[in-house]
C-alpha positions as CSV (number, residue, x, y, z in Angstrom):
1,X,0.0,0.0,0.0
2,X,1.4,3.3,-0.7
3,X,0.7,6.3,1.2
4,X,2.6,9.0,-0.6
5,X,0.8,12.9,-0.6
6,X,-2.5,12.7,-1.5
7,X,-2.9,14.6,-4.9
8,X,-4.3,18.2,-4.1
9,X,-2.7,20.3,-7.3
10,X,-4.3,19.6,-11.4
11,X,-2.4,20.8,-14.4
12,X,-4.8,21.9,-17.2
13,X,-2.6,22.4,-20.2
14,X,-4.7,25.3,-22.4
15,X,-2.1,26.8,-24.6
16,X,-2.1,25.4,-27.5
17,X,-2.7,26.8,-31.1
18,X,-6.1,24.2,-31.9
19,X,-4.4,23.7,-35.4
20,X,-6.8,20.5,-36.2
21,X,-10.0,22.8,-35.7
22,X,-8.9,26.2,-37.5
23,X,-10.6,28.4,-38.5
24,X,-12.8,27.8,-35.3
25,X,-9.7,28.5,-33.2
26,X,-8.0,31.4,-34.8
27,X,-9.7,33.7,-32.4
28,X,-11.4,31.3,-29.9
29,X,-8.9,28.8,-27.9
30,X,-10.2,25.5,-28.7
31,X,-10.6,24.5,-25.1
32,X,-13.8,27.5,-25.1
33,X,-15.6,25.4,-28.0
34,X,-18.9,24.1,-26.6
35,X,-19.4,20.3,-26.3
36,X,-23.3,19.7,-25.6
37,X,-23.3,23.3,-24.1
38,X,-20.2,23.3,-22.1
39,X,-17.0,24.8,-22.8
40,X,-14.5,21.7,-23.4
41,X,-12.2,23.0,-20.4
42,X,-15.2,23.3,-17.9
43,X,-15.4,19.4,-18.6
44,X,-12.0,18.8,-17.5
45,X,-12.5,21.5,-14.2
46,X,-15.1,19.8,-13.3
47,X,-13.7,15.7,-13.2
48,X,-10.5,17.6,-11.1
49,X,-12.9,19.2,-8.9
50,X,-15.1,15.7,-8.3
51,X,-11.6,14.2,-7.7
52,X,-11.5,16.2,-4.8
53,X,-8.3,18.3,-6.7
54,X,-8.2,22.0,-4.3
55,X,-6.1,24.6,-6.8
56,X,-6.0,23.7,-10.9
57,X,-3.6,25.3,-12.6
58,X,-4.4,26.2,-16.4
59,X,-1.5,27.1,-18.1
60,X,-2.7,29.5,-21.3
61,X,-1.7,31.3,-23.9
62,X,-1.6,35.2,-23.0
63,X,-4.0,35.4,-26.1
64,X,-6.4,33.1,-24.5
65,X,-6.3,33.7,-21.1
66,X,-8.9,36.5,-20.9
67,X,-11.7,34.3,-22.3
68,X,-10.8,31.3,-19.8
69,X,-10.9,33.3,-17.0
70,X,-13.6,35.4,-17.8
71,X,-15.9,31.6,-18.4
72,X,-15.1,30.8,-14.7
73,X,-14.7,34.2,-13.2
74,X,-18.0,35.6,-11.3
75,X,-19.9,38.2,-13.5
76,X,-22.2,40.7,-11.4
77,X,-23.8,42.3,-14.4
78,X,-24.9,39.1,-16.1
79,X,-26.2,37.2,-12.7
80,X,-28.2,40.6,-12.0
81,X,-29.5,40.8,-15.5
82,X,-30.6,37.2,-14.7
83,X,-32.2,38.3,-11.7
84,X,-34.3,40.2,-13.0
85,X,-35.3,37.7,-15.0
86,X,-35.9,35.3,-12.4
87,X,-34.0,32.7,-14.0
88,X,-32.6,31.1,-10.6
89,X,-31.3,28.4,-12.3
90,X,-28.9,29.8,-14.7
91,X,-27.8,32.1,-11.7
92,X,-26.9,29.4,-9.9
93,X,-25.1,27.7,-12.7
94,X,-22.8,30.9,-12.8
95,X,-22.4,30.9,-9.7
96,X,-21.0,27.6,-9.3
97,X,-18.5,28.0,-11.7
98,X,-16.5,30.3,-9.7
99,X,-16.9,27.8,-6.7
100,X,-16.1,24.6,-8.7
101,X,-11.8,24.8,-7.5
102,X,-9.0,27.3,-6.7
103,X,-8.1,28.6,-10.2
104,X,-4.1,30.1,-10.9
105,X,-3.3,30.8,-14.5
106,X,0.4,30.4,-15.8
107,X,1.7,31.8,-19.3
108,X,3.0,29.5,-21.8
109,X,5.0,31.9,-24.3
110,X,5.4,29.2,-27.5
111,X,3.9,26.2,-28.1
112,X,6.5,24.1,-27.7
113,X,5.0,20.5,-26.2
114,X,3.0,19.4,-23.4
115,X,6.0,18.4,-21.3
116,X,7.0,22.5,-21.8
117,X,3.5,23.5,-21.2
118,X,3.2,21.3,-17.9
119,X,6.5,22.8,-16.6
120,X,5.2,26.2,-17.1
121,X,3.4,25.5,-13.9
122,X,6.5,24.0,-11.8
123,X,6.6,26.8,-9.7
124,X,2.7,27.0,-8.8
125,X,3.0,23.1,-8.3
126,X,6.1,22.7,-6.0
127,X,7.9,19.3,-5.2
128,X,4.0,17.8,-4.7
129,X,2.4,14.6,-6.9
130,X,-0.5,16.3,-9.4
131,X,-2.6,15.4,-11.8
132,X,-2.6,16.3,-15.5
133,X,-6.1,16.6,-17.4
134,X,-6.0,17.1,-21.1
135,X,-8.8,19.1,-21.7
136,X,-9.8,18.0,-25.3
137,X,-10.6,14.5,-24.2
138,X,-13.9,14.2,-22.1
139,X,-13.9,11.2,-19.4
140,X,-17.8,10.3,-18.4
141,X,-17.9,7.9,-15.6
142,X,-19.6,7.3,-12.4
143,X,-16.2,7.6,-10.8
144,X,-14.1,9.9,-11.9
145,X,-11.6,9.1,-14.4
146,X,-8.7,11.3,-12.2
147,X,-10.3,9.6,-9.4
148,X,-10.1,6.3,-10.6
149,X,-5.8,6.8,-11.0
150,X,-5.7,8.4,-7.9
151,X,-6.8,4.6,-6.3
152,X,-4.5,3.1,-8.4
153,X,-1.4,5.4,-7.0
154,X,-2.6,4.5,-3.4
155,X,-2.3,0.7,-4.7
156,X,0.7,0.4,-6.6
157,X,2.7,4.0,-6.0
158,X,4.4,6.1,-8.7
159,X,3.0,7.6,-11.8
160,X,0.0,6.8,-13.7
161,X,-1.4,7.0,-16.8
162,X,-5.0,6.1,-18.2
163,X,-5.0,3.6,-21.0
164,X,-7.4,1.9,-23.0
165,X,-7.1,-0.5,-26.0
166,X,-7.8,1.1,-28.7
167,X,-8.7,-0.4,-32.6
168,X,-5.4,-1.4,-34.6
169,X,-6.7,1.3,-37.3
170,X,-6.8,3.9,-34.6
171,X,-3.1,3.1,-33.1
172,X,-1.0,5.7,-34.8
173,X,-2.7,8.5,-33.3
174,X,-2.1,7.5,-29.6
175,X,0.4,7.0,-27.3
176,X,1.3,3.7,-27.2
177,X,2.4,1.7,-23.9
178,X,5.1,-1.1,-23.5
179,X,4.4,-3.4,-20.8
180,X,7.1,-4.5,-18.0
181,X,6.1,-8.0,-18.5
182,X,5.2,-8.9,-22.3
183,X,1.9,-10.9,-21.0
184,X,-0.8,-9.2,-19.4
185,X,-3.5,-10.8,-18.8
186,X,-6.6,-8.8,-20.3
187,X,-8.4,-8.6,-16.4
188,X,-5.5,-6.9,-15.1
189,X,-6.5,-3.5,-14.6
190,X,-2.7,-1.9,-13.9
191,X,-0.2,-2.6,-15.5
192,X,3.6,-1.7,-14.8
193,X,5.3,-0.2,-17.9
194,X,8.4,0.0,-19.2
195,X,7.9,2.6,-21.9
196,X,6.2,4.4,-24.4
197,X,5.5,4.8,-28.1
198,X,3.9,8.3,-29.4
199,X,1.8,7.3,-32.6
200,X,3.5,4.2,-33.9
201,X,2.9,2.1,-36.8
202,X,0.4,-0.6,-36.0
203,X,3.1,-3.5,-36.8
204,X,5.7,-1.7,-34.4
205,X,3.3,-1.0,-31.7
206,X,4.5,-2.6,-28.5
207,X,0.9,-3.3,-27.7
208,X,-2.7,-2.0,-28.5
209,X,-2.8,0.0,-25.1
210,X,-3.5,4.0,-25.7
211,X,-2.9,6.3,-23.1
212,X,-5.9,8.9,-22.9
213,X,-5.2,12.1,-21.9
214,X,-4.9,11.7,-17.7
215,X,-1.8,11.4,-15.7
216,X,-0.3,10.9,-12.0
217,X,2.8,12.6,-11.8
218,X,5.4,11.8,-9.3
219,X,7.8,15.2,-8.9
220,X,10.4,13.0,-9.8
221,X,8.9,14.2,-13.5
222,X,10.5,17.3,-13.4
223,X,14.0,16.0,-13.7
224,X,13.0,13.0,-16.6
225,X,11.6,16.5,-18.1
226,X,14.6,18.4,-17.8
227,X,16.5,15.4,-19.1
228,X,14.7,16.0,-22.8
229,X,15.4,16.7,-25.6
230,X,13.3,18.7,-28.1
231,X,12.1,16.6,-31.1
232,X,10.2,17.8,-34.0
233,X,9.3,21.0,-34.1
234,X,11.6,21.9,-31.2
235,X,8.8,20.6,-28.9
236,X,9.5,18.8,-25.4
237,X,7.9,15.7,-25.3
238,X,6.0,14.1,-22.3
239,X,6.1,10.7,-24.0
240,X,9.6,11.1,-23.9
241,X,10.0,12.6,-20.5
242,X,7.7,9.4,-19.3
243,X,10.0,7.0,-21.3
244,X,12.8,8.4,-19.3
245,X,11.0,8.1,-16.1
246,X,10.2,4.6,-16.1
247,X,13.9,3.4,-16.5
248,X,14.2,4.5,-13.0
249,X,10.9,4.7,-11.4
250,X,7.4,2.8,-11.6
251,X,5.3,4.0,-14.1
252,X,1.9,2.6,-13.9
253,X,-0.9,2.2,-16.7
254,X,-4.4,2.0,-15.7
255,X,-7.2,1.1,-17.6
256,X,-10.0,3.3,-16.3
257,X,-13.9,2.5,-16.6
258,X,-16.3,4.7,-18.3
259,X,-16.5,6.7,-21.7
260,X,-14.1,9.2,-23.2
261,X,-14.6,11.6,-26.0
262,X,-11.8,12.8,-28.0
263,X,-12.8,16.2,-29.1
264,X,-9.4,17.1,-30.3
265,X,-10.6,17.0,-34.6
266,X,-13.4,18.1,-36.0
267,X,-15.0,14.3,-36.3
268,X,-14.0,14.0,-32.9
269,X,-15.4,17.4,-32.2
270,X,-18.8,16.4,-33.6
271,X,-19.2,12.9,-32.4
272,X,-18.5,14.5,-28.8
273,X,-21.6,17.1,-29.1
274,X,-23.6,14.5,-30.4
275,X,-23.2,11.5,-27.9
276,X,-23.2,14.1,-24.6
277,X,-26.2,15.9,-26.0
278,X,-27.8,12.7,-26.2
279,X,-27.1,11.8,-22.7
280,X,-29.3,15.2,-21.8
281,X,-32.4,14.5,-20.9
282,X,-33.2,17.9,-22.6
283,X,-31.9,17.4,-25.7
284,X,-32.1,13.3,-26.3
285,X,-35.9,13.3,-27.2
286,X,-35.6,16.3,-29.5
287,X,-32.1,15.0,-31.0
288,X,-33.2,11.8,-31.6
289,X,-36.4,12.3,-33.4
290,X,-34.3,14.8,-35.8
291,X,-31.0,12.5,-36.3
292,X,-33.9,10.1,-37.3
293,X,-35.3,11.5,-40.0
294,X,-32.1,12.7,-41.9
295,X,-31.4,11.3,-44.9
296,X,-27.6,11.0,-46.2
């Protein structure tokens, strides 16, 4: 049983230039498009606030920052215009966003990698364990899916990452894991790892484990980060960082329960809207009946 620091501190990594969904995100950060109604980025505020996560740290573009904080910041004029409107409901849906967590923004000056973006916030997180939610993936599950790795670090100790197995056509567009021990049986839900892949061919993948977008991070991640090197596009990896990591330290993958949504692209984008906005119970009657009668 481990019984390292209990995870208080979420890195929200917000910085990035949405390439895949220009010209949407020229002037929008992608993380601000609505899924089903809700930003993406309140999605991934939320889970890390139902893991019981006490300050998230959002690390943003100086171009986006404004709009981010503005979505969670309390709004006087708006919640009295609502007032006056009597609608009580939507007031207390504003409200409640400026509740949900402790909020710090950090700057991110270039794009250059996740691993760079997450170490933007180094000084905010301190030598402290935290959590790392990518916000264009959405996790729906009874437990939450940061909650779920948190058990698995009180288990097993060290890092952890979410996995999944994902289709062999859909295997060069994850992270792919490499297991300690070349058999794992398909009931195991963690598995110890012993490295990495980032978007291999499906005849060199080590194995048809993805990793999804949530991560445990010991502080011993700091070092493995400032250990790598830039790759393509002068960008600092945190596949690379992790693959450095586990030659010295556990590194754990865990296959969570529940469905994920990768809104990242467009398709993915779409398919997101539609499959949350049909688990509204607003919008599934209405959605349904129209989805029905289209004809491609």
């Amino acid at each position: 049983m481990h019984n390292g620091k209990r995870i208080v501190k979420a890195v929200i990594p917000a910085a990035g230039f949405g390439t895949r969904m220009l010209p949407a995100t020229k002037a929008v950060p992608k993380e601000m498009l609505p899924v089903a109604g809700k930003p993406l980025i309140q999605y991934a505020v939320e889970e890390a606030a139902a893991s019981r996560i006490e300050i998230v740290i959002l690390v943003v573009r100086n171009h986006n920052k404004s709009l981010i904080q503005s979505h969670f910041a309390r709004d006087q004029e708006l919640e009295s215009f609502l007032g006056e409107r009597r609608l009580s409901a939507s007031i207390e849906l504003m409200r409640n966003l400026a509740e949900l967590v402790d909020l710090r923004y950090v700057e991110q000056k270039n794009p250059l990698g996740l691993a760079h973006a997450i170490s933007c916030a180094r000084s905010l997180v301190g030598d402290e364990p935290f959590a790392v939610l990518l916000p264009d993936v959405i996790m729906v599950s009874e437990k939450p899916a940061t909650s779920q790795l948190m058990w698995a670090r009180e288990q097993y100790g060290g890092s952890v990452v979410a996995v999944r197995e994902v289709e062999p056509q859909d295997v060069g567009r994850f992270g792919i894991v490499r297991a300690k021990h070349p058999t794992v049986p398909p009931s195991s839900s963690a598995i110890r790892l012993a490295g990495l892949v980032e978007k291999p061919a499906v005849d060199e993948a080590p194995s048809r484990l993805g990793v999804f977008g949530r991560y445990l991070l010991e502080p011993v991640i700091w070092s493995a980060i400032a250990q790598t090197h830039a790759g393509a596009g002068g960008e600092v990896q945190l596949t690379d960082a992790l693959n450095l990591l586990c030659e010295t330290e556990p590194l754990f993958g865990f296959r969570f329960e529940g469905q994920h949504y990768d809104a990242g692209d467009r398709i993915g984008y779409l398919k997101a809207n539609i499959e949350l906005s049909l688990q509204s119970s607003e919008l599934r009657q209405p959605l349904l009946r129209y989805l029905s009668g289209i004809h491609a």
